[in-house]
C-alpha positions as CSV (number, residue, x, y, z in Angstrom):
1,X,-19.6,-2.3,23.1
2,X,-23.1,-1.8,21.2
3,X,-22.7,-0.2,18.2
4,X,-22.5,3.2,18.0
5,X,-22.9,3.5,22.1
6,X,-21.2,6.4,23.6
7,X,-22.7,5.2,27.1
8,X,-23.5,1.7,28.4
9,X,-24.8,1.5,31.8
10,X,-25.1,-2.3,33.3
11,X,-27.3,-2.5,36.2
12,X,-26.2,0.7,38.4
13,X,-27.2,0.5,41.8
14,X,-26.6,3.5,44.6
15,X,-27.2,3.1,48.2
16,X,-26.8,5.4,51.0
17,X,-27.3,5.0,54.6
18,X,-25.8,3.7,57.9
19,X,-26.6,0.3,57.0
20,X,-26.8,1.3,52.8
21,X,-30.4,0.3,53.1
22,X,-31.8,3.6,51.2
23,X,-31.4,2.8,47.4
24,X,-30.9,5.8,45.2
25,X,-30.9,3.7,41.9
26,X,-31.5,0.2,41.8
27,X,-30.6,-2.1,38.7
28,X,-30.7,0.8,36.1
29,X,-29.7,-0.1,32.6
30,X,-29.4,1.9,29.8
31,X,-27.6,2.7,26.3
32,X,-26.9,6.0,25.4
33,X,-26.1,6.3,20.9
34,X,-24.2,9.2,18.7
35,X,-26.2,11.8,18.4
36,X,-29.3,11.1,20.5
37,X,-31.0,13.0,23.2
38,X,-32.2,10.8,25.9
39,X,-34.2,13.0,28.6
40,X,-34.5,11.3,32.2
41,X,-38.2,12.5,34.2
42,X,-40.0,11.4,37.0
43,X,-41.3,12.9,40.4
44,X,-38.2,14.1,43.0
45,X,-36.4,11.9,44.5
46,X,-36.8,9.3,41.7
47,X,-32.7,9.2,41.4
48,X,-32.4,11.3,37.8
49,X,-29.7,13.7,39.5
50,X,-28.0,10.6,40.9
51,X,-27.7,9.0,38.0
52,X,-26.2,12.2,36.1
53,X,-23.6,12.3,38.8
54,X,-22.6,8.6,38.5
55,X,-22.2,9.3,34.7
56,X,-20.4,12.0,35.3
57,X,-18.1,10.7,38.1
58,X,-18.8,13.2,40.4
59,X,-20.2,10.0,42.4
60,X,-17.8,7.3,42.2
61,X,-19.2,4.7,44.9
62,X,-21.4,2.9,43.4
63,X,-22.9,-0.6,42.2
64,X,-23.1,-2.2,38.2
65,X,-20.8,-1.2,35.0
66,X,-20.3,1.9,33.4
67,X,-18.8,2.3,30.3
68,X,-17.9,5.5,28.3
69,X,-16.5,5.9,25.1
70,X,-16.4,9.7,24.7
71,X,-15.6,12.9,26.5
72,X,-18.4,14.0,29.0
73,X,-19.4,17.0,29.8
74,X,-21.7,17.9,32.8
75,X,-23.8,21.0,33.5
76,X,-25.3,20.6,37.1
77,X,-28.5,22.8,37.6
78,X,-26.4,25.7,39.7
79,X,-24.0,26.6,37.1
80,X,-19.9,26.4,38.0
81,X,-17.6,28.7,37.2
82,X,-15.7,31.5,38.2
83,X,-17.8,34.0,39.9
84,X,-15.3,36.9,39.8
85,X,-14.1,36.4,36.7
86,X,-15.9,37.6,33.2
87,X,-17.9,34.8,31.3
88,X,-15.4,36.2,28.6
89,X,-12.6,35.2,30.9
90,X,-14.2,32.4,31.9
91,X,-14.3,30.4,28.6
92,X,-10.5,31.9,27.8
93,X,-9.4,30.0,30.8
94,X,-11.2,27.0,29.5
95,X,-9.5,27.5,26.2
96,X,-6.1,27.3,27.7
97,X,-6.9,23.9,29.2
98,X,-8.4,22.2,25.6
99,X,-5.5,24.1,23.8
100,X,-8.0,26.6,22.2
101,X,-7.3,29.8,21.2
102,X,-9.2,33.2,21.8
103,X,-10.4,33.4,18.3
104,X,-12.1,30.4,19.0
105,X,-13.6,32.1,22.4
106,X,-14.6,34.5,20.5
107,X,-16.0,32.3,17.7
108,X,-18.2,30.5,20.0
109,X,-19.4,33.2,21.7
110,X,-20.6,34.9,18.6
111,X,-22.8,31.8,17.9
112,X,-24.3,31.5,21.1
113,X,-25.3,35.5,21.0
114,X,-23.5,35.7,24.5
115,X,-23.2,39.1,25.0
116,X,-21.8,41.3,27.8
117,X,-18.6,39.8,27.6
118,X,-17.4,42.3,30.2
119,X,-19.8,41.5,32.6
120,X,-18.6,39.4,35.8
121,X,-20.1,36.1,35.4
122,X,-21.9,36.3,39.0
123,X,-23.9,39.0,37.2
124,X,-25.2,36.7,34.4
125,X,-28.7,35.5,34.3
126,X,-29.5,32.2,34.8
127,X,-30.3,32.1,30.8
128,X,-26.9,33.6,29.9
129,X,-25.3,31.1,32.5
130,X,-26.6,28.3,30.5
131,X,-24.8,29.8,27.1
132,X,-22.0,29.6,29.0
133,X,-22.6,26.0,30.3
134,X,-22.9,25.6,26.3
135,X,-19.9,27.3,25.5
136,X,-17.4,25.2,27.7
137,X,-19.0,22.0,26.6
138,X,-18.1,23.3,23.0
139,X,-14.5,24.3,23.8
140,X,-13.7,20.9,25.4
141,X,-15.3,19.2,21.8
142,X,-17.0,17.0,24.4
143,X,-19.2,14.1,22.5
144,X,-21.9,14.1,26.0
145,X,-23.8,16.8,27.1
146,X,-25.3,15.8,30.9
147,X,-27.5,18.3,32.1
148,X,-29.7,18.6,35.1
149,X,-32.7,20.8,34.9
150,X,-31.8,23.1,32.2
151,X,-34.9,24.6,31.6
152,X,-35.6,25.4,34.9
153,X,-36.8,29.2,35.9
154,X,-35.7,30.3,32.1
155,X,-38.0,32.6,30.6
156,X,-39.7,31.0,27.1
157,X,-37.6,32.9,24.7
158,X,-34.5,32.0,26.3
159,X,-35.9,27.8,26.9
160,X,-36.8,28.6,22.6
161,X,-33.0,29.6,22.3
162,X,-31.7,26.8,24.2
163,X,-33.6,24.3,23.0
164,X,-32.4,25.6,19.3
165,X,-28.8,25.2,20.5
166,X,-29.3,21.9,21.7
167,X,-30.8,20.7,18.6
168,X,-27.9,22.2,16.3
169,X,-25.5,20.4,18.5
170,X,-27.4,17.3,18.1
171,X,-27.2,17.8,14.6
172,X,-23.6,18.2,15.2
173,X,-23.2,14.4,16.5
174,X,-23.3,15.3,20.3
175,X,-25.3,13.3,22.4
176,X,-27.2,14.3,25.3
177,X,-28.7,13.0,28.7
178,X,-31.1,15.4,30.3
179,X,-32.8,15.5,33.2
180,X,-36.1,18.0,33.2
181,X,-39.2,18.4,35.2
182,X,-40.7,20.8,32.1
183,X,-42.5,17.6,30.3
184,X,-43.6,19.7,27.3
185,X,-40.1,21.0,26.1
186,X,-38.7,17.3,27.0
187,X,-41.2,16.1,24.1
188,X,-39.8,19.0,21.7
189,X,-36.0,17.5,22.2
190,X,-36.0,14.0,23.0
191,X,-35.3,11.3,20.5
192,X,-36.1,8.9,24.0
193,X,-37.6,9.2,27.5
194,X,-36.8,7.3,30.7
195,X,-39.1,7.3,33.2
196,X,-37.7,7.0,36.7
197,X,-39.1,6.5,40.2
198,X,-37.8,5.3,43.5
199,X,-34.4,4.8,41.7
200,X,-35.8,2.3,38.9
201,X,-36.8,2.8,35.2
202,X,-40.8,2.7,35.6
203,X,-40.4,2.4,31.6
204,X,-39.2,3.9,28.6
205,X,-41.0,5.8,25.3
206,X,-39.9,6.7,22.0
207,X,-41.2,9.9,20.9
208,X,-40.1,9.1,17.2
209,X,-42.4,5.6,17.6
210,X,-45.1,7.0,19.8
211,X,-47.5,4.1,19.6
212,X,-50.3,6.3,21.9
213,X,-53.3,8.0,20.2
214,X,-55.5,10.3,22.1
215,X,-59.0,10.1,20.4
216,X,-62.0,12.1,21.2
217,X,-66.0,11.1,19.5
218,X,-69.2,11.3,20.0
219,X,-71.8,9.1,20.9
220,X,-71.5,5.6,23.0
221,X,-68.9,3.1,22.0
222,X,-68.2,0.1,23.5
223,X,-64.6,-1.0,22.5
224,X,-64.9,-4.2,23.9
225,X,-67.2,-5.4,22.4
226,X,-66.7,-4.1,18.7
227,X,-63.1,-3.8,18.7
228,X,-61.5,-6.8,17.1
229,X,-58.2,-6.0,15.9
230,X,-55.5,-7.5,17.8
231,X,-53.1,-4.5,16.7
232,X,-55.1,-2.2,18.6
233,X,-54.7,-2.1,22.9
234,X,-57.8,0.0,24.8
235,X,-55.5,1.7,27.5
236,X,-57.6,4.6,28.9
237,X,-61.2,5.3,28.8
238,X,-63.3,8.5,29.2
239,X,-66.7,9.7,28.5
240,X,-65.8,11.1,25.2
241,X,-62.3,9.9,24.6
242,X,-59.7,7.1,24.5
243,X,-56.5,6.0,24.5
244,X,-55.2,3.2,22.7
245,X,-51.8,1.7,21.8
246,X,-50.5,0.1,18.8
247,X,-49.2,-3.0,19.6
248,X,-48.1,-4.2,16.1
249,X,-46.2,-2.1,13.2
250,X,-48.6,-0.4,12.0
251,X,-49.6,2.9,10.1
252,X,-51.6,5.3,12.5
253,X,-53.9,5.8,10.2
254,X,-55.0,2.6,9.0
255,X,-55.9,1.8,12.6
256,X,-57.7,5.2,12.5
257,X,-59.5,4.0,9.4
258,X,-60.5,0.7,10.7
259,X,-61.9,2.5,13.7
260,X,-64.3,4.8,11.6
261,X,-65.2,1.8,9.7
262,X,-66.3,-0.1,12.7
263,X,-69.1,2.7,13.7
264,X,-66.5,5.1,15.9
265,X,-67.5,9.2,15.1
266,X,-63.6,10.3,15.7
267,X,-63.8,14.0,16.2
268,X,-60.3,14.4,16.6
269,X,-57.4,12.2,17.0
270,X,-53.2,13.0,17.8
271,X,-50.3,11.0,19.9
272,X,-50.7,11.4,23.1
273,X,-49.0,14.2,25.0
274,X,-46.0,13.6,26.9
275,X,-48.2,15.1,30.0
276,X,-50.8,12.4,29.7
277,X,-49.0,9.9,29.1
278,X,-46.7,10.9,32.6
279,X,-49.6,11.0,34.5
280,X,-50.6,7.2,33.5
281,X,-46.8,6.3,34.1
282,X,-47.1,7.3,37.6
283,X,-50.5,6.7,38.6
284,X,-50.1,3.0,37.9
């Protein structure tokens, strides 16, 4: 065990098919540390809801080592629970499992602002279904969250209140494994981002060490020709912008510096955005 892993997952393949010639995932590898959010993109079909569902168990044939050293919760992206019953009643029933009490119920659902506790669960919105995906997790004290498409089809106050929830939690010492086509509240949340497609990891960014900087100037430049700092990658070229990686620790803007030194007008430089830097993942 790594230290401080909740999750180690050793080369997980998943094939399907008469002759289990249609790979799912293929060689996937990855850690998963206390109190980390790790969020899982990539176009559909790239394997991110497979992989949830190994993690979870809820697909048990499969190829590679997984190991777990926590309690794991998952949240598919159709909620479960009982449809008849109140979401009240719902997380009371839950209690009795993980030897809660009712205080506790009602604890939780005071800090989670889910209201209409009298209201069959059926007649939730898909917002106040995801509280109450929240809520369980909480009352089974699980240390992983695995959630597929949370954010999908929630309005932006409710994605705001979510995301706020996750974060406290986080602060909390869960850890989380998301899976999310909505790329610009993935970069508010994740302390990691795996980039899947066709079942493999295309490759993976830290948001915390984001070595991409989108810069915008005027005039011509030719990097080639008057860039000579070995720190400093030319990935992307436009008309009147670049992007470039740092290749070597270094501060952001020392490179910036160096740049304006060497005759480059910068108009305006920042990482790049999660969007951008998807769309040269997957044009590649």
């Amino acid at each position: 065990m790594q230290y401080n892993s909740l999750i180690e997952c050793e080369k997980v393949s998943k094939t399907y098919g008469i002759f289990r010639k249609n790979r799912a995932l293929d060689n996937v590898s990855l850690n998963i540390k206390k109190g980390e959010i790790v969020c899982i993109v990539g176009p559909n079909g790239a394997g991110k809801s497979t992989l949830l569902k190994i993690l979870a168990n809820v697909i048990a044939n499969y190829q590679g080592r997984i190991s777990v050293f926590g309690k794991i919760r998952y949240v598919p992206e159709n909620s479960v629970y009982f449809q008849n019953m109140t979401g009240k009643e719902n997380l009371n029933y839950y209690a009795k499992i993980f030897g809660k009490t009712k205080a506790d119920v009602i604890k939780i659902m005071e800090k989670l602002d889910l209201k209409d506790s009298k209201v069959i669960a059926n007649g939730y919105s898909k917002g106040m279904k995801r509280k109450l995906d929240i809520a369980k997790a909480m009352i089974a004290e699980s240390d992983i969250l695995l959630m597929d498409e949370p954010f999908d089809g929630l309005e932006p106050k409710i994605c705001d209140e979510l995301i706020s929830y996750i974060m406290e939690l986080k602060s909390a010492g869960y850890s989380f494994i998301i899976s999310s086509h909505e790329l610009s509240k993935v970069q508010k949340i994740s302390d990691r981002i795996i980039f899947l497609n066709a079942g493999k990891i295309k490759t993976e960014e830290s948001i915390v060490s984001n070595k991409y900087i989108y810069i915008e100037f005027e005039g011509e430049y030719n990097f080639s020709e008057r860039i000579d700092d070995k720190s400093v990658e030319m990935i992307e070229k436009g008309e009147n912008y670049t992007i470039i990686k740092i290749i070597e620790e270094r501060p952001q803007w020392e490179v910036i510096a160096n740049l304006i030194s060497k005759g480059l007008k910068i108009t305006s430089f920042s990482r790049e955005s999660l969007e951008s830097l998807y769309r040269r993942v997957y044009e590649k």
